[in-house]
C-alpha positions in Angstrom: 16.7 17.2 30.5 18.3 18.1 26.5 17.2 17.0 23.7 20.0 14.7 23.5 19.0 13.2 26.7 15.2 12.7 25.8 15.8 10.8 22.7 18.3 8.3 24.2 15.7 8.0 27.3 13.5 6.8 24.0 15.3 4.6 22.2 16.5 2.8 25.7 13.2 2.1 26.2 12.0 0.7 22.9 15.3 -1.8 23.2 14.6 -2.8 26.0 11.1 -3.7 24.5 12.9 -5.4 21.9 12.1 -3.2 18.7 14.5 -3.7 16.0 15.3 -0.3 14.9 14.9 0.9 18.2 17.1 4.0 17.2 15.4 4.9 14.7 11.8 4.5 15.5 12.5 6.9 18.4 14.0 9.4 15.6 10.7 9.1 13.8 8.2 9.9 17.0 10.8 12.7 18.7 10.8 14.1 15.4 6.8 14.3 14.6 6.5 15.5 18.6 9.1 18.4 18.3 8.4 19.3 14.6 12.6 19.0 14.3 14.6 18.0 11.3 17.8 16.2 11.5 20.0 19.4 11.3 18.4 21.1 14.0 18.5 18.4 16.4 21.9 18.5 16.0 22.0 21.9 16.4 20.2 22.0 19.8 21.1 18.3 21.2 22.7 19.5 24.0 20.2 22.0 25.1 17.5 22.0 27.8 13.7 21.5 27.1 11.9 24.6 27.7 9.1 24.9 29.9 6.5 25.6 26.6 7.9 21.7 25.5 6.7 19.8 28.3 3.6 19.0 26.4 5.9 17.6 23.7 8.1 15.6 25.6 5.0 13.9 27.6 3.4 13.2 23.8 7.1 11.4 23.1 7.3 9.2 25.8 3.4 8.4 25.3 4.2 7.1 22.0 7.1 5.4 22.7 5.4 3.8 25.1 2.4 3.0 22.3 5.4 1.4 20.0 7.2 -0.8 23.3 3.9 -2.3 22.8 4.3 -3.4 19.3 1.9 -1.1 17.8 3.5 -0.3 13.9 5.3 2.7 14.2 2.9 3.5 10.6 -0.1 3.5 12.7 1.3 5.6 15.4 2.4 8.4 13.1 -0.8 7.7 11.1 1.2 7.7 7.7 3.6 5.5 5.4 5.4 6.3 2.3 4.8 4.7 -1.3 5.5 5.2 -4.6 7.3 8.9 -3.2 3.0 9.6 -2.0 2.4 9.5 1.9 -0.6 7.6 2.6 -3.0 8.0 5.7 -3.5 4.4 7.7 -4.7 3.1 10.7 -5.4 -0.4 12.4 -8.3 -1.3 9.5 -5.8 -1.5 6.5 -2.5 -3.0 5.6 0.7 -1.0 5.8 1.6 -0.3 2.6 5.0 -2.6 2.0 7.9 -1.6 -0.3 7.1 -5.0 -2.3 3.8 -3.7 -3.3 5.7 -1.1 -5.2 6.6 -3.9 -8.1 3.2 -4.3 -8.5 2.3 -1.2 -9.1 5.5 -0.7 -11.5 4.5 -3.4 -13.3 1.2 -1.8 -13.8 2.6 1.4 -14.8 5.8 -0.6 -17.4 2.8 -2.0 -19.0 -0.2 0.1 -19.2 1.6 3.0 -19.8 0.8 3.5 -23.5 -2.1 1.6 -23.7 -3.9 4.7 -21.1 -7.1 2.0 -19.9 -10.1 3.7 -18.9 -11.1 1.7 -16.5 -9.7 -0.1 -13.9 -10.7 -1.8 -10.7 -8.4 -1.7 -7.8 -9.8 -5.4 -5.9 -9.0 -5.5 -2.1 -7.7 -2.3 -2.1 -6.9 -1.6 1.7 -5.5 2.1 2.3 -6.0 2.6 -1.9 -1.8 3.0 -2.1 -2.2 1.0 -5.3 -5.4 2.3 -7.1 -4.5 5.7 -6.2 -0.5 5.7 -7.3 -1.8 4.2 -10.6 -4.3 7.7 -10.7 -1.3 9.5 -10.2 1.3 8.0 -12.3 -0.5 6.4 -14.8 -1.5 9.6 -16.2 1.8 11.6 -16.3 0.2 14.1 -15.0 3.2 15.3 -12.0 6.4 13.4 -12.7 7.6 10.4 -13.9 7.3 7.3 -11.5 10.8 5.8 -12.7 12.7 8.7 -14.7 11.6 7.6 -18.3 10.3 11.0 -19.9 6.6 11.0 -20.7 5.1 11.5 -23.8 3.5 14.3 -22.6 4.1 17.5 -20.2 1.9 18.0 -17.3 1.1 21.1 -19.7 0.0 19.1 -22.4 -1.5 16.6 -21.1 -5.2 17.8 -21.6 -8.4 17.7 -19.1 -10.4 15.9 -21.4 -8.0 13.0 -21.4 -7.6 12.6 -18.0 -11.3 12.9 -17.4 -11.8 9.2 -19.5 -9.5 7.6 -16.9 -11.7 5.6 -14.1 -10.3 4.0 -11.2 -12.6 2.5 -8.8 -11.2 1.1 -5.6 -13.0 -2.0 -3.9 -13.1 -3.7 -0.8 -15.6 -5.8 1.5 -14.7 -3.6 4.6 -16.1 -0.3 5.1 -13.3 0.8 7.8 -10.9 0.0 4.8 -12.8 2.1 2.4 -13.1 5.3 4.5 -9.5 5.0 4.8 -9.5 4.5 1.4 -11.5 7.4 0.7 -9.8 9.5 3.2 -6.7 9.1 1.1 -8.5 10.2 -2.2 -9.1 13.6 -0.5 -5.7 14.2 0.4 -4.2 13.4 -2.8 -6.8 15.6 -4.7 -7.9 12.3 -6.9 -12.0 13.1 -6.5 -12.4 13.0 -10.0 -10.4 10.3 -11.0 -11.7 7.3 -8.2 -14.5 6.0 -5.9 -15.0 3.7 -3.5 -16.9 1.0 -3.8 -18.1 -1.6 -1.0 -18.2 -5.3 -2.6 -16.8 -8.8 -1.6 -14.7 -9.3 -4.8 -16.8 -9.0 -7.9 -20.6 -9.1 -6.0 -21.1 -5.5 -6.7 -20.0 -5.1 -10.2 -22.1 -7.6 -12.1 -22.2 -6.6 -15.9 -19.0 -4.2 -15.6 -16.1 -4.6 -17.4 -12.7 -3.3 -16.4 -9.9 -2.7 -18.6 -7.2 -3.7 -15.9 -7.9 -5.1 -13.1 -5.1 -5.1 -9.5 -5.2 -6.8 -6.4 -3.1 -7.4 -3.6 -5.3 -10.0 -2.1 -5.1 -12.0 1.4 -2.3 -14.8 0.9 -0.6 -16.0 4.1 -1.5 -19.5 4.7 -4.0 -19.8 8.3 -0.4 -21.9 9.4 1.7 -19.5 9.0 -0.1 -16.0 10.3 0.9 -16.8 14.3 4.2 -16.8 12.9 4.1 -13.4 12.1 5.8 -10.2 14.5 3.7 -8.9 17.0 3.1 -5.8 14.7 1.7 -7.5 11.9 0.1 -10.4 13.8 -2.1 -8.3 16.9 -2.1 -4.8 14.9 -2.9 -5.6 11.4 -6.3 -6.6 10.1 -6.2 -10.4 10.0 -8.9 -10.4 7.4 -6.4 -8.6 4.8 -3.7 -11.5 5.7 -5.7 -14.7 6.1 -5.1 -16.4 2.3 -7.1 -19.8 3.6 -5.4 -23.3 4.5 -2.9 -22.8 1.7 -3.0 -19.0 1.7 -4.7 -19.4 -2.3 -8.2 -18.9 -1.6 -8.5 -15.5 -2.9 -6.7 -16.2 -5.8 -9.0 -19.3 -6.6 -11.5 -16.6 -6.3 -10.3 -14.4 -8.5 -8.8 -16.7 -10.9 -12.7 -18.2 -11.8 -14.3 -15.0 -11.5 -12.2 -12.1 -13.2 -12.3 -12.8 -16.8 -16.2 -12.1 -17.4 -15.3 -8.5 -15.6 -11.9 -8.0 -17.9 -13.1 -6.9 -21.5 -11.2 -8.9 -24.5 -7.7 -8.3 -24.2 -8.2 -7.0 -20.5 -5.2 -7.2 -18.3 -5.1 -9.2 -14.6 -2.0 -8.1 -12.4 -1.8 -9.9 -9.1 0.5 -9.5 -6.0 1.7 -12.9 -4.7 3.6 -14.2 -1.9 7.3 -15.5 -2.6 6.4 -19.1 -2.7 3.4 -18.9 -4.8 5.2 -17.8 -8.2 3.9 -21.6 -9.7 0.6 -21.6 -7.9 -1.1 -18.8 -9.0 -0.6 -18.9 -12.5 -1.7 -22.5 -12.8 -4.7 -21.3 -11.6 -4.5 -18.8 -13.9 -4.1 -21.1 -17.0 -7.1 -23.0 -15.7 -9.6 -20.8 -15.5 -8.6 -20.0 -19.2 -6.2 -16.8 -19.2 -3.1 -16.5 -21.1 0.2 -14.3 -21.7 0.6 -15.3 -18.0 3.9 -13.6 -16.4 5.8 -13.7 -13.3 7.8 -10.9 -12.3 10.4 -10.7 -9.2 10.8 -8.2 -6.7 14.3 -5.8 -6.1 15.2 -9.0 -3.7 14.9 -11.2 -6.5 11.5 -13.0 -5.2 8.4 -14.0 -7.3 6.1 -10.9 -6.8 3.5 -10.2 -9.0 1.9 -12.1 -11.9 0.4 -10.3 -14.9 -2.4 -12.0 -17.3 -4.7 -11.7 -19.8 -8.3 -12.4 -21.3 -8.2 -13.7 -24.4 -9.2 -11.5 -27.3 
């Protein structure tokens, strides 16, 4: 068998299964099982396994046979991209999604001269927001969007980075150690911790200068609705919003501002529908400079607030 010949065997089989992007999926695992770029494999496509690759080849059609069962392709490979950072994740957290990104670059469009101190990262998941707000917020690498910093990387001194405090929360501890095992790999010790709480309950008398959440808000209706990778693979506890899919922000909404100090700053991820929702709540429990911002598809994304001052 060639390369060539391998790979199709793998993509046949995960269309016949009915994966999408059959193609490429079976790109992605041939390519983490034979360590080989796309240039190579063009290179050697029509060449025969050796005998030292029959490990590899078993491992490929293992895993393809892992993803004809629905399992993410994320989960399989044990990594996803976002914000440019690859993040560690398994079946306990959310995959991070490319609409997640606005959040954080709204985070990032808005914060970035202010420089908080303190933020709280509520429902964080794998940490992909808390910890690409540690590395971008900062300036400390590159620039998140191509707008020049104020500072270099050079200039940019210890002492002010040490005043920056992000502390990423959730209520399950699987989350968190996934959490925590992407604070390693990203070198962010000294900038986050993890902290086990159910919302707020373990922060009483903190304040946060920003606080960002990408909470639980499909409606109980809708979640059987879902593909079999989301559905059966992905914690249902980080999807389930309630009847209406607005229970967390209810939640959040009554609770947040005695955690924001004056003039703190609330930025919320939301689902597409829920752009009129969310900040009504919002305007009830007393918040103001309430703003919706849209996604690259042009949907109703995030909403930013504030406590008064």
């Amino acid at each position: 068998m060639t390369y060539g010949m391998l790979l199709g065997e793998g993509e046949r089989l995960l269309q016949g299964a009915g994966i999408a992007e059959a193609g490429l999926d079976a790109w992605y695992l041939f390519s983490h099982c034979f360590s080989m770029d796309r240039g190579a494999y063009f290179l050697h496509r029509g060449e025969t396994l050796s005998e030292g690759e029959t490990e590899a080849k078993e491992g490929f059609l293992r895993l393809v046979d892992r993803r004809r069962k629905r399992i993410p392709l994320q989960q399989i490979l044990g990594s996803q991209e976002f914000m440019g950072l690859s993040f560690f994740v398994n079946e306990h957290v959310l995959i991070p999604r490319q609409d997640t990104e606005t959040l954080v670059e709204t985070v990032l469009s808005s914060e970035r001269r202010r420089q908080p101190t303190r933020l709280l990262d509520l429902c964080t998941g794998s940490g992909c927001i808390g910890l690409s707000l540690a590395v971008y917020l900062p300036g400390e690498w590159h620039t998140w969007d191509g707008i020049p910093r104020e500072q270099s990387r050079e200039e940019k001194s210890e002492a002010g980075r040490a005043r920056m405090e992000i502390i990423l929360s959730d209520v399950s501890e699987k989350a968190l150690l996934v959490a925590e095992e992407n604070i390693g790999r990203l070198g962010l010790e000294r900038l986050c911790t993890i902290t086990q709480s159910d919302l707020f309950e373990a922060f009483e008398e903190q304040q946060f200068d920003c606080i960002v959440s990408n909470p639980p808000y499909i409606a109980e209706g809708e979640i059987e609705k879902l593909s079999p990778e989301v559905r059966d693979h992905e914690p249902g506890m980080a999807l389930n919003g309630g009847k209406d899919g607005l229970t967390f922000y209810r939640a959040i909404s009554e609770e947040a501002m005695k955690y924001l100090v004056p003039g703190g700053r609330l930025y919320l991820e939301i689902g597409w529908d829920q752009g009129r929702s969310v900040p009504r709540l919002l305007q009830t429990a007393g918040f103001v400079s309430i703003e919706v911002v849209k996604d690259l598809t042009g949907n109703d994304r995030v909403v930013k607030a504030a406590r008064p001052e």
